[in-house]
C-alpha positions in Angstrom: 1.0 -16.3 -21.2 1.0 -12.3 -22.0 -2.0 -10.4 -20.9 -2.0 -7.2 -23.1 -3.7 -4.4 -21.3 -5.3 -1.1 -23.5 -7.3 1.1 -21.5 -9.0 3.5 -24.1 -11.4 6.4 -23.3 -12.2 7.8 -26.6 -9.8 6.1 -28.8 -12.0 6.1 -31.9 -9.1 7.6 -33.9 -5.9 5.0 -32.7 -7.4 2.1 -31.4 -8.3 0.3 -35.3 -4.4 0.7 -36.3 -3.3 -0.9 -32.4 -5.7 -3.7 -32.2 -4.5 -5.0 -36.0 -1.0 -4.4 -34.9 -1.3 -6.3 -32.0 -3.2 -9.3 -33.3 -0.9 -9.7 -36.0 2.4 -9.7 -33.9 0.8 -11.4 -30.4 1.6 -15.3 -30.1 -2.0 -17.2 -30.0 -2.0 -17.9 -26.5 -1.6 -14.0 -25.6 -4.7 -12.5 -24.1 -5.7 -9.0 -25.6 -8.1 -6.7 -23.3 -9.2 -3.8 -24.0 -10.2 -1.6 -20.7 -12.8 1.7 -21.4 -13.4 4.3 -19.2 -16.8 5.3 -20.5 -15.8 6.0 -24.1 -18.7 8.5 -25.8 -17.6 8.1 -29.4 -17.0 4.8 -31.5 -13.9 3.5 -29.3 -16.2 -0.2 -28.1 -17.9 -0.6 -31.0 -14.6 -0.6 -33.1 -13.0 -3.2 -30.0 -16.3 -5.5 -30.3 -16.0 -5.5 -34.2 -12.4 -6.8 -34.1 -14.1 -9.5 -32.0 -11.5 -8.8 -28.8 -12.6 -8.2 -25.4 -13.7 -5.0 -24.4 -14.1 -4.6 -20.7 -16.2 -1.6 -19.3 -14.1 -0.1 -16.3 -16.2 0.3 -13.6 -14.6 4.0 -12.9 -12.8 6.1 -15.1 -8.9 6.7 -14.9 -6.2 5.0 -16.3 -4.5 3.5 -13.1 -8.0 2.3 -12.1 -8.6 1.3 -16.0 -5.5 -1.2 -15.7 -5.9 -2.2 -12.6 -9.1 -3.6 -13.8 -7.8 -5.4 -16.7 -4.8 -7.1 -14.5 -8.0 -8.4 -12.2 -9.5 -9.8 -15.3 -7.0 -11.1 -17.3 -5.2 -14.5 -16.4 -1.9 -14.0 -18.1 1.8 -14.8 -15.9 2.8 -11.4 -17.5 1.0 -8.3 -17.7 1.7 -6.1 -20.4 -0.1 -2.0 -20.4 0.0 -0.4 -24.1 -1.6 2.7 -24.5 -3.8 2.9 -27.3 -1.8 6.1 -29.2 1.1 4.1 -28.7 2.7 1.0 -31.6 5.4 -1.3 -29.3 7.5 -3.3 -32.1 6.2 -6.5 -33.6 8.9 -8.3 -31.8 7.4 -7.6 -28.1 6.5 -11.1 -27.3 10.2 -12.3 -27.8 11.5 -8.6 -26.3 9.7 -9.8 -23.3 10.7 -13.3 -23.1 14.3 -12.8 -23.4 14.3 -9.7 -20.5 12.8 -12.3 -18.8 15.3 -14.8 -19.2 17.6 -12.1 -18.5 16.2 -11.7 -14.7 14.1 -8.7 -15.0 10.4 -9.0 -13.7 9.9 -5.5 -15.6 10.9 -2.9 -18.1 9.5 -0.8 -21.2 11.1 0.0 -24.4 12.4 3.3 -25.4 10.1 5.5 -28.2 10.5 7.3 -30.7 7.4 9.7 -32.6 5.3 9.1 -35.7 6.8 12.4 -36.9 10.2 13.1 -37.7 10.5 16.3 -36.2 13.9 17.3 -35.2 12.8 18.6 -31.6 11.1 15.7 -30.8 14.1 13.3 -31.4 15.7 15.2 -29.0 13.2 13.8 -26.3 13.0 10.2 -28.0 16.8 10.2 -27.7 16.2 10.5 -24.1 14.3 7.5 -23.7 17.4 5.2 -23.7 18.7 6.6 -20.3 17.6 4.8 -17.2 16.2 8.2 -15.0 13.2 8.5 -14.1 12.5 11.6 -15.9 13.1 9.6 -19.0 10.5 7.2 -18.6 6.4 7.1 -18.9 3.4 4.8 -19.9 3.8 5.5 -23.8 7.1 3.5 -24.2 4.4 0.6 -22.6 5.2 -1.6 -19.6 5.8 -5.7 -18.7 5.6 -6.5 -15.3 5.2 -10.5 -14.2 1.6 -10.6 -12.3 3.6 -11.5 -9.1 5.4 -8.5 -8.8 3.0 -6.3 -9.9 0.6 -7.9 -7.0 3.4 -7.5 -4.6 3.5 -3.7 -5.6 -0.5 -3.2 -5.2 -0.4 -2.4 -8.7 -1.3 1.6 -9.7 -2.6 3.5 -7.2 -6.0 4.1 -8.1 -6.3 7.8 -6.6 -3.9 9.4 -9.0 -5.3 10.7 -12.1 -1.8 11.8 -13.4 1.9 10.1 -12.8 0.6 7.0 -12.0 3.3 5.2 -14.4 5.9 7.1 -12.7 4.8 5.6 -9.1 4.5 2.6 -10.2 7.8 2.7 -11.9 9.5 4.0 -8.4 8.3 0.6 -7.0 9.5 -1.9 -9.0 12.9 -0.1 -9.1 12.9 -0.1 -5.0 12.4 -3.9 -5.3 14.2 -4.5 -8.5 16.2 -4.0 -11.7 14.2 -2.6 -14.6 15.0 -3.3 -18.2 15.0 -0.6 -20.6 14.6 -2.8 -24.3 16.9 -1.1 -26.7 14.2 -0.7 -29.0 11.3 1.8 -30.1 7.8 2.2 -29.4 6.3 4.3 -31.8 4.0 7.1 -29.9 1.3 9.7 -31.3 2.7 13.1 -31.4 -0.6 14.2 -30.9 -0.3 16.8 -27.9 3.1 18.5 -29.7 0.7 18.8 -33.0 -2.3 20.9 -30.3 0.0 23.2 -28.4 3.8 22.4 -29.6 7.3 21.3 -28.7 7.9 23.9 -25.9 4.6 24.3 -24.3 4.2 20.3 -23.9 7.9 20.1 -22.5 7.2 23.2 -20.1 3.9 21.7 -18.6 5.8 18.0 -18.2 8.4 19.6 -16.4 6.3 21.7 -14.1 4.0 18.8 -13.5 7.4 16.4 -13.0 8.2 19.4 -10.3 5.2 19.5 -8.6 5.0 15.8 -8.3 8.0 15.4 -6.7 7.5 18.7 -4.4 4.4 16.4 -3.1 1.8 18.2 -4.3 -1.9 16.9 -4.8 -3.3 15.2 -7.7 -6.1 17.7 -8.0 -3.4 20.3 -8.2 -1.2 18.6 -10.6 -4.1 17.9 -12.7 -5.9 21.5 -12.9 -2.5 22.8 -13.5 -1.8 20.2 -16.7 -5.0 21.0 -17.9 -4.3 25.2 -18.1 -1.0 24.3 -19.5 -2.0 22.0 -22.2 -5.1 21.5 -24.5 -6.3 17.8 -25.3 -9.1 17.3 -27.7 -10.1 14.0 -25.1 -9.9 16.3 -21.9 -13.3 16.7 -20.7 
């Protein structure tokens, strides 16, 4: 069984469109969970009206957010989806067949809801297997074994958390990159633009690898870019 994993925190604009897209494609036994971080706008009350799950984190952040979910749900594989992000109807069978294949994990590659020539430039980027290339919107799978072998995300980063995640499994194991595209919000290039949003993911992809603290990293993300959901 899939476990699909949203954590939301103030999602009342994307989670609607996911949560139809998601019933409609999911197989019947798949488990849908929806993980908030203490939401202030409709985000819950939309989840509870679709009649799925909505779980209330008990802290905020998305590594801690998932984390919870993967505690709670009971699925063999567990499957994160962020809520700005649309994997393809076909995930289930995706999935199954890397599976079959020998992978324990992988993602898809993405391309944006806008068809902006800049930003196919980074979708195109997606299909190469670097690390650089990679992050939670193209979604991950990971079976419940390994990602309980890997201690899951590591609940005191509030930033890059995919991307250490992603360094384990790839220690331990071959990761699949699905030759197909996730559809992701373009939201942040709409607030600031192409080359302010690629400056502050390189210099945050910098600092994280020079070692630097999450509080840094995360003061420094927030002067570069503006996010209607940052606090």
């Amino acid at each position: 069984m899939l476990s699909i994993i949203v954590p939301t925190y103030n999602e009342e604009n994307t989670i609607l469109d996911l949560l139809i897209h998601l019933n409609d494609a999911k197989c019947n036994s798949d488990e849908l969970l929806v993980v908030d971080g203490g939401s202030v706008d409709n985000t819950t009350e939309i989840v509870r009206q679709q009649g799925i799950t909505c779980l209330e984190s008990p802290q905020k952040g998305r590594a801690r957010q998932m984390n919870y979910g993967a505690e709670n749900s009971s699925g063999d594989i567990l499957y994160f989806v962020h809520a700005d992000t649309l994997p393809p109807s076909s995930f289930g069978a995706d999935i199954l067949e890397a599976l079959e294949q020998g992978y324990r994990s992988g993602c898809y590659r993405y391309q944006f809801d806008k068809a902006h020539p800049l930003l196919k430039i980074n979708a195109f980027c997606t299909r190469f297997d670097r690390l650089m290339c990679r992050g939670g919107d193209q979604t991950l799978f990971i079976t419940r074994d390994l990602f309980n072998e890997l201690e899951g995300f590591r609940e005191d980063f509030q930033i890059m958390e995919d991307y250490d995640l992603i360094q384990k499994i790839q220690s331990k194991t071959r990761f699949k990159i699905i030759p197909k595209n996730a559809t992701v919000s373009a939201r942040k290039y709409d607030h600031n633009g192409y080359l302010r949003v690629n400056f502050a993911n390189l210099i945050i992809f910098m600092m994280y690898f020079a070692g630097l603290s999450q509080e840094t990293m995360v003061h420094a993300y927030k002067n570069l870019i503006v996010h209607p959901k940052f606090d």
